[in-house]
Each structure stands twice: as C-alpha cells, then as structure tokens.
C-alpha positions in Angstrom: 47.7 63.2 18.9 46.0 65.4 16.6 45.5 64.2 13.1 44.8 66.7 10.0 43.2 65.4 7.0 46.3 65.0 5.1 47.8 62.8 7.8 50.5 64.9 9.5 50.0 64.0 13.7 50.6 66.5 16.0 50.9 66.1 19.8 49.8 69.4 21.4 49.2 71.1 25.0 47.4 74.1 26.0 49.3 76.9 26.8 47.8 78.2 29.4 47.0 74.9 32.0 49.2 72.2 29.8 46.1 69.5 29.4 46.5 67.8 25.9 44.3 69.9 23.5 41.3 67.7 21.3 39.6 68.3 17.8 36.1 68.2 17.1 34.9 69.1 13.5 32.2 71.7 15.1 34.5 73.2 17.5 37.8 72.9 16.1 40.9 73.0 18.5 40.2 73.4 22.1 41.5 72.6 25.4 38.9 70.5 27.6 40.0 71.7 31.2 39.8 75.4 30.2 37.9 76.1 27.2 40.3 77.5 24.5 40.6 77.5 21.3 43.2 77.4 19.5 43.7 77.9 15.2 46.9 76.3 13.5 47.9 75.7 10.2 49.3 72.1 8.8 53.0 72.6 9.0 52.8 69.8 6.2 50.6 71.2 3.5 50.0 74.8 5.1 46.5 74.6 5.2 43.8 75.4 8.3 43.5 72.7 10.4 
C-alpha cells in the first residue's frame, strides 16, 4: 500500500509485469522487478504524489 502524505492508501501494480509498485522519497514511484516509474496525483487532495 502506498501512502501519500495526507494519508489517502493506495494499493497499486505495475502495468506492464503486475509486481506491486513501491515509493522511495528519491526515486518516487517505481516498479522493483522492472524499473518503471510511474507519476500520480492524490485522488484525495490532487496533489503530486
């Protein structure tokens, strides 16, 4: 689950190979088994992630 700073959780897979997606502060959204990265916006407050 990810978790934005206003508290909204999010359960999310990559796209392209399905492994569950992690969140470093550096990197930002990325898949582990193939190196992508994603960018979302907070459904709850709208802002970047």
């Amino acid at each position: 689950m990810l978790r934005h700073e206003c508290g909204y959780e999010l359960d999310l897979r990559c796209r392209q190979c399905g492994a569950t997606l992690l969140h470093e502060p550096r990197l930002g959204i990325f898949c582990p088994s193939c190196g992508r990265r994603v960018t979302l916006v907070c459904h709850r407050c709208g802002k970047k992630w």
